[in-house]
C-alpha atoms as an extended CHARMM CRD file, in Angstrom:
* protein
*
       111  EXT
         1         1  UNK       CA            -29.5510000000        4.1250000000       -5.5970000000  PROA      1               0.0000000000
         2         2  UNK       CA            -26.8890000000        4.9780000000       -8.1620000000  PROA      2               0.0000000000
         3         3  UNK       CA            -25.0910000000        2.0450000000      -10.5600000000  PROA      3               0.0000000000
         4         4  UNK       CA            -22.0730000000        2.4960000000       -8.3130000000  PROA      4               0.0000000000
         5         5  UNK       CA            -23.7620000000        2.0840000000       -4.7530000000  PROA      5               0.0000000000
         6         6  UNK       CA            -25.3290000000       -0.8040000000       -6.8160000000  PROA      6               0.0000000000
         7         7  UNK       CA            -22.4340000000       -2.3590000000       -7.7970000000  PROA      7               0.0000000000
         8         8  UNK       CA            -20.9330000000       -1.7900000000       -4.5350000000  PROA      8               0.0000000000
         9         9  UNK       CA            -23.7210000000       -3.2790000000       -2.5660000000  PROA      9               0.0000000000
        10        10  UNK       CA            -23.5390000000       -6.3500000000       -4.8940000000  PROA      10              0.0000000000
        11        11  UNK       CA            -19.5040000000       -6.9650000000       -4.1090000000  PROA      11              0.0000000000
        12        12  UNK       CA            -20.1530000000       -6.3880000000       -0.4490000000  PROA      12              0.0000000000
        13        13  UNK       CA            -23.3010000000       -9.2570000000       -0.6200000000  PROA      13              0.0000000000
        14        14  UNK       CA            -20.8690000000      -11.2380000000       -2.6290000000  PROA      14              0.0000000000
        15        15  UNK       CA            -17.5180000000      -10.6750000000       -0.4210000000  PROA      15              0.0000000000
        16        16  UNK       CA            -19.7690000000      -11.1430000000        2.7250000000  PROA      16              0.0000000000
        17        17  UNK       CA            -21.4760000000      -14.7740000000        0.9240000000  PROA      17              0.0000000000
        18        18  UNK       CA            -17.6730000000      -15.5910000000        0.5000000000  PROA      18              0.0000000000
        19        19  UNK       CA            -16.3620000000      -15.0620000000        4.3040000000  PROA      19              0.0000000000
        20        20  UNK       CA            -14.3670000000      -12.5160000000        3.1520000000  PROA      20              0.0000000000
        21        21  UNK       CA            -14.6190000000       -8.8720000000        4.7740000000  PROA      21              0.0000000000
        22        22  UNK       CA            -14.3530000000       -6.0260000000        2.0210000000  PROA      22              0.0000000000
        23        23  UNK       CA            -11.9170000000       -3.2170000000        2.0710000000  PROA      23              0.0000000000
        24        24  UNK       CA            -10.9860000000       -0.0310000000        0.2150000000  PROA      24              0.0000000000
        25        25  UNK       CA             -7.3810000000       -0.5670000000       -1.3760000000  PROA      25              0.0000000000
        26        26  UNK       CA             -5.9750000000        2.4120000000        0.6260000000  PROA      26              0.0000000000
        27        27  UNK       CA             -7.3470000000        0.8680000000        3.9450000000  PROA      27              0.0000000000
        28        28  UNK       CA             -5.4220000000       -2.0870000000        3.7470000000  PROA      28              0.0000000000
        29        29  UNK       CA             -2.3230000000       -0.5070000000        2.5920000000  PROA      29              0.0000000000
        30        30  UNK       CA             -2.5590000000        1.6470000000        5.6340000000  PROA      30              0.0000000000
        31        31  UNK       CA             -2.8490000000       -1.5770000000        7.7160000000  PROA      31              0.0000000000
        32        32  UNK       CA             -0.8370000000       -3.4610000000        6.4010000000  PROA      32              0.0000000000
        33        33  UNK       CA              2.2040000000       -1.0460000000        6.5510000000  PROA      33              0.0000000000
        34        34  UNK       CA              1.2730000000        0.0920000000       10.0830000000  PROA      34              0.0000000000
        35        35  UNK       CA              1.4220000000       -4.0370000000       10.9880000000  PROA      35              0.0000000000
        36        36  UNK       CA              4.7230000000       -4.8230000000        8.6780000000  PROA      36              0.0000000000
        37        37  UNK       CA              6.7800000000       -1.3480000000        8.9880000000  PROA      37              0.0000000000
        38        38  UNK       CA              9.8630000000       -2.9130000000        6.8740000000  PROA      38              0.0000000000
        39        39  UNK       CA              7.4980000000       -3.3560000000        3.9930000000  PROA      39              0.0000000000
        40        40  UNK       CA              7.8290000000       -0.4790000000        1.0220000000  PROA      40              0.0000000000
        41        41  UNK       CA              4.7580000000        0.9530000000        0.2780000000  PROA      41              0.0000000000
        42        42  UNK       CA              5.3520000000        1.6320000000       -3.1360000000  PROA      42              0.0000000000
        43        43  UNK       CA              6.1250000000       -2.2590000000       -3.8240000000  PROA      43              0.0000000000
        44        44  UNK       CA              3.0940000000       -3.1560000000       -1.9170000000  PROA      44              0.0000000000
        45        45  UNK       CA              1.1640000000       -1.2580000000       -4.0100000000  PROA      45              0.0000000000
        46        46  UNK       CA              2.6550000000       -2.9930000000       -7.0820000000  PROA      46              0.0000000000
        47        47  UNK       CA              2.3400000000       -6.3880000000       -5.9210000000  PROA      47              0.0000000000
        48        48  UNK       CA             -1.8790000000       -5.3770000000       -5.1260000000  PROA      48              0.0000000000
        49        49  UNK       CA             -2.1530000000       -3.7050000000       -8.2750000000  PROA      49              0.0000000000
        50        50  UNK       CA             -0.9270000000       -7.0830000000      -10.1940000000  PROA      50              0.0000000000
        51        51  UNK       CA             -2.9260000000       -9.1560000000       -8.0390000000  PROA      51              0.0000000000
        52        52  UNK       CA             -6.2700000000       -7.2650000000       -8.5370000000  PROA      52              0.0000000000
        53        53  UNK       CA             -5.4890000000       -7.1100000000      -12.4240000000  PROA      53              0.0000000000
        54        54  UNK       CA             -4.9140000000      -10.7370000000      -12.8400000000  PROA      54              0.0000000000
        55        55  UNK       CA             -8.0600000000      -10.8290000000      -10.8320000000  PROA      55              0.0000000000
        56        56  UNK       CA             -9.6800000000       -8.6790000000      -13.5670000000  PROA      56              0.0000000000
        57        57  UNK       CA             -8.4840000000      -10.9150000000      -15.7490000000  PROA      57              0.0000000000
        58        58  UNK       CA            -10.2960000000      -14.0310000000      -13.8060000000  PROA      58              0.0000000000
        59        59  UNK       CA             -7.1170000000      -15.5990000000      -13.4940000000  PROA      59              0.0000000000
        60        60  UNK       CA             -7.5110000000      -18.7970000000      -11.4520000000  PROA      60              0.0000000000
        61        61  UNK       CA             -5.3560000000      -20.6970000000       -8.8590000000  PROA      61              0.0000000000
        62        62  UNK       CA             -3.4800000000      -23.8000000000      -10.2380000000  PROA      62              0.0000000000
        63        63  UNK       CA             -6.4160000000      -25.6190000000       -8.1380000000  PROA      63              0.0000000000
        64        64  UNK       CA             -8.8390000000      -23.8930000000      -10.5510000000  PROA      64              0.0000000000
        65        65  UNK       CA            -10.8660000000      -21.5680000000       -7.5920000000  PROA      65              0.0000000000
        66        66  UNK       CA            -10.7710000000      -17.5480000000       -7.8960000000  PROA      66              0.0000000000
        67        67  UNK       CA             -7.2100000000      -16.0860000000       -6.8160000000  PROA      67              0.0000000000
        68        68  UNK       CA             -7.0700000000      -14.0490000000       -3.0020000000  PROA      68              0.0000000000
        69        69  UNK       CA             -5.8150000000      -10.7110000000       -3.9560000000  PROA      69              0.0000000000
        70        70  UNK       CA             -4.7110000000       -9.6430000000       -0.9020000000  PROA      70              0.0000000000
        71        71  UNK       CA             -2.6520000000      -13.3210000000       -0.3010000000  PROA      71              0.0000000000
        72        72  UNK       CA             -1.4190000000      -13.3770000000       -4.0350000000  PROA      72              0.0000000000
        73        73  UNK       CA              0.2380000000       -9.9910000000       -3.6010000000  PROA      73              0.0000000000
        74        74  UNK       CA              2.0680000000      -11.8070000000       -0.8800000000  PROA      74              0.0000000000
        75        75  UNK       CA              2.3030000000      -15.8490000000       -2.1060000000  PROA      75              0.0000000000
        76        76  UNK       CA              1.9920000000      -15.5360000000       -5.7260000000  PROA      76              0.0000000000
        77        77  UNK       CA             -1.3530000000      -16.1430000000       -7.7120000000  PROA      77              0.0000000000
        78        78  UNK       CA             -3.3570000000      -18.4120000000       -5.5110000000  PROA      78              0.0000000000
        79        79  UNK       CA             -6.9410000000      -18.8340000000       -3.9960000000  PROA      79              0.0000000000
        80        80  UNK       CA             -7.5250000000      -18.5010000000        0.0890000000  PROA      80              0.0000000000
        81        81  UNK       CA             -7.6120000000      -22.3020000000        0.5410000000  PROA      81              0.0000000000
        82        82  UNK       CA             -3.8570000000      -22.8600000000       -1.5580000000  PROA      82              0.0000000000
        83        83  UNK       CA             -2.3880000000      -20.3190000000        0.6680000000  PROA      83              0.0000000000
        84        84  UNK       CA             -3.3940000000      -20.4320000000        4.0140000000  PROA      84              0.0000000000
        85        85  UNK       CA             -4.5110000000      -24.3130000000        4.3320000000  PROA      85              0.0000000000
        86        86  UNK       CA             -8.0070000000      -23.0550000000        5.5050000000  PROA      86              0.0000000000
        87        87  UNK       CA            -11.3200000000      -24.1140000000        3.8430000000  PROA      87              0.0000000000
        88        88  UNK       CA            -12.8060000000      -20.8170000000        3.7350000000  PROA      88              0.0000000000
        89        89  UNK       CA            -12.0260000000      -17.2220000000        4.5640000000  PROA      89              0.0000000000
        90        90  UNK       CA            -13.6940000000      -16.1440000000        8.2120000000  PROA      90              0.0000000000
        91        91  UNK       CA            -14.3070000000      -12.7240000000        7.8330000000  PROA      91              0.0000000000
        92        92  UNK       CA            -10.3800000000      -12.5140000000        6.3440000000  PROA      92              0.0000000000
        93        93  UNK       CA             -9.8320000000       -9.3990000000        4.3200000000  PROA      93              0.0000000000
        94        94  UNK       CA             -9.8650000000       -8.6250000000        0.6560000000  PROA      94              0.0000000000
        95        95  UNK       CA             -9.8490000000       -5.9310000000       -1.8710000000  PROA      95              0.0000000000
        96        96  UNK       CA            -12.8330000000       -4.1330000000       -2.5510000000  PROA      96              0.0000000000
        97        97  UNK       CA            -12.9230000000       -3.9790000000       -6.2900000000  PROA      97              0.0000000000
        98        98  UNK       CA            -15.8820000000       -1.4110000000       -6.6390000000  PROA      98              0.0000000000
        99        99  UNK       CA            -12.9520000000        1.1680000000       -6.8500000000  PROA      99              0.0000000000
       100       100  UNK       CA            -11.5320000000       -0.4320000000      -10.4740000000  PROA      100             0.0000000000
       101       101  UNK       CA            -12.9510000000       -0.3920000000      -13.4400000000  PROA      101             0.0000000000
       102       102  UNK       CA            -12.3760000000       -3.4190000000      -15.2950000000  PROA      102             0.0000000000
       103       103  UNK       CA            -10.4180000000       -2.5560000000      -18.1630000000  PROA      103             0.0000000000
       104       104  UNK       CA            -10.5740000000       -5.1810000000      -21.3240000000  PROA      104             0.0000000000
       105       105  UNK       CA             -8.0950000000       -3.7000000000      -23.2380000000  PROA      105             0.0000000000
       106       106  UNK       CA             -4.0100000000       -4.5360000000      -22.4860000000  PROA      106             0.0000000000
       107       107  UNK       CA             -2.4930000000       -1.1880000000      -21.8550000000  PROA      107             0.0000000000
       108       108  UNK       CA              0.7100000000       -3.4900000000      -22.4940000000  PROA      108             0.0000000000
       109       109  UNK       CA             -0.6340000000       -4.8510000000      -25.9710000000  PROA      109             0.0000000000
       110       110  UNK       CA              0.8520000000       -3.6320000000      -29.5750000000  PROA      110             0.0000000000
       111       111  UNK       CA             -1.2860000000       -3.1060000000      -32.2150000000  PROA      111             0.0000000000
């Protein structure tokens, strides 16, 4: 098995331990625009994008759990629980992060 299908295999486990159901960035942008067809692609993708880097980041709800990507692109930087009222995810989506690598340098830091 190579490092990616690995890693992969690992966030799947994880994603699936969580409730949450994995998907490929491009997937749910597909979905989500053929469910909300007044909703700009281009600003959707923005909105992920920020999401999954604060997730990079391990930015953390105000309650202290792990931010939803897919709901902070939509509510603001929150976990599942502070935006939807539910106790856990069942089998809700969210972003597959296999696809990113985790950058630790800013690209918006000056030297």
């Amino acid at each position: 098995m190579s490092t990616l299908a690995a890693v992969r295999q690992i966030c799947i486990i994880h994603a699936t331990a969580t409730g949450f159901t994995p998907i490929r960035l491009d997937d749910y942008v597909e979905q989500h625009l053929r469910a909300n067809a007044d909703v700009e692609r281009e600003d959707l993708v923005e909105r992920l994008h920020y999401a999954i880097a604060a997730s990079q980041r391990d930015e953390r709800c105000a309650c202290g759990e792990p931010i939803w990507i897919i709901g902070s692109a939509e509510a603001g930087l929150s976990c599942f629980t502070c935006i939807t009222g539910e106790a856990v995810p069942d089998n809700d989506y969210e972003i597959d992060l296999t696809e990113f690598k985790k950058d630790p340098v800013d690209p918006d830091a000056t030297e």
